[in-house]
N, C-alpha and C positions, 0 to 999 in steps of 0.2 A: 492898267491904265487904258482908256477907252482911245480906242482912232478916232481923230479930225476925219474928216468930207475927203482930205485929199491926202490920206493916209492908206498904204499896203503893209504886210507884215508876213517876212517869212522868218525861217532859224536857217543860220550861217551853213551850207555844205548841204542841206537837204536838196533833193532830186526831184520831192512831192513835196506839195501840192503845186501841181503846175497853176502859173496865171494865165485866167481866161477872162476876156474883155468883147467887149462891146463898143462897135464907135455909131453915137449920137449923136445928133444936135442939140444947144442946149435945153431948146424946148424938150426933147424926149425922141424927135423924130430919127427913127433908124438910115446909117449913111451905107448903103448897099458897099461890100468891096469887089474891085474888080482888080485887084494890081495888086500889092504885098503889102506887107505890116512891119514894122522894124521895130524893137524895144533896145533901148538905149537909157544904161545908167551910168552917172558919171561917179566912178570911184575915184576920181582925183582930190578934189576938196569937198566933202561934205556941206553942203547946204550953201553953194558957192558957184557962181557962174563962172567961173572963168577953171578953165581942164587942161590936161595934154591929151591929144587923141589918145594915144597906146592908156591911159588910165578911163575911157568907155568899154563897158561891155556891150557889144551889140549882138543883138536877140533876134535871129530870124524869125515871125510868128506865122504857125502854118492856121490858112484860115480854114474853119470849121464849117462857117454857114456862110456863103456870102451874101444872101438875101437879106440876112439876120445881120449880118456886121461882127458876124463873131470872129472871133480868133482865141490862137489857145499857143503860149508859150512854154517849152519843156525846159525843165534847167538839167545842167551837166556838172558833178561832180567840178569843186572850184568858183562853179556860177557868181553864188551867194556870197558876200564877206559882210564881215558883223561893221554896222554901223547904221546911220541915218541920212540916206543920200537920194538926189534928184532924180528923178527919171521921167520920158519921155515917149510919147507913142510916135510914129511920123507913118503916114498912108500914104504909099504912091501909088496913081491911078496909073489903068492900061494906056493914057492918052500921054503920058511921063509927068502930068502934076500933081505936086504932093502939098501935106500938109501935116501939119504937126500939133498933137496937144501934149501941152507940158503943164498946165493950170486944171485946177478942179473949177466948175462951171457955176458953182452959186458963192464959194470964197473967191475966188480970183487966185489962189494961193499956188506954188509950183506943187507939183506933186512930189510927194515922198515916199520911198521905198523905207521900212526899217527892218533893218537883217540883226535880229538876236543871236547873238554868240551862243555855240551850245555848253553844257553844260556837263563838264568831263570830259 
């Protein structure tokens, strides 16, 4: 089955393939970083806004390029659990403001992480 615009996909427990991102503008324009990167999924209710903190994973991401806007998240044994759930990027600048995408930029749609159960 093919991914939507605001779909990721890894398998449950895997370590590789690390996620690597880019923050843009929606036009395409690159948003330099100078301050950290957080990734945050809510394994609490699946495709559901409302969580208890202790059910977020939060994902320190070390940035790669900061001219480029990149960054690159490593997952740890555990990371991963199988299912279909929300996640979020949040930037905070050197200056302490932040900001957060949760939406893909041409649906509007929240973003979705889907973690495949493995097999055996």
């Amino acid at each position: 089955m093919a991914l939507r615009a605001n779909q990721i996909r890894f398998t449950a427990n895997d370590t590789l393939q690390s996620l690597r991102g880019t923050v843009a503008e929606d036009d395409g324009t690159i948003v330099p970083l100078d301050g950290s990167v957080v990734l945050r999924i809510d394994y609490a209710n699946p495709l559901d806004d409302t969580y208890a903190a202790s059910e977020v994973l939060e994902k320190q991401a070390t940035i790669t390029d900061a001219a480029a806007a990149q960054y690159l998240v490593e997952w740890e044994p555990g990371n991963l659990r199988p299912g279909t759930w929300n996640y979020e990027v949040e930037i905070t600048y050197a200056s302490g403001k932040n900001i957060t995408w949760n939406r893909e930029s041409t649906t509007g749609r929240l973003l979705e992480m889907i973690i495949d159960r493995e097999i055996g």
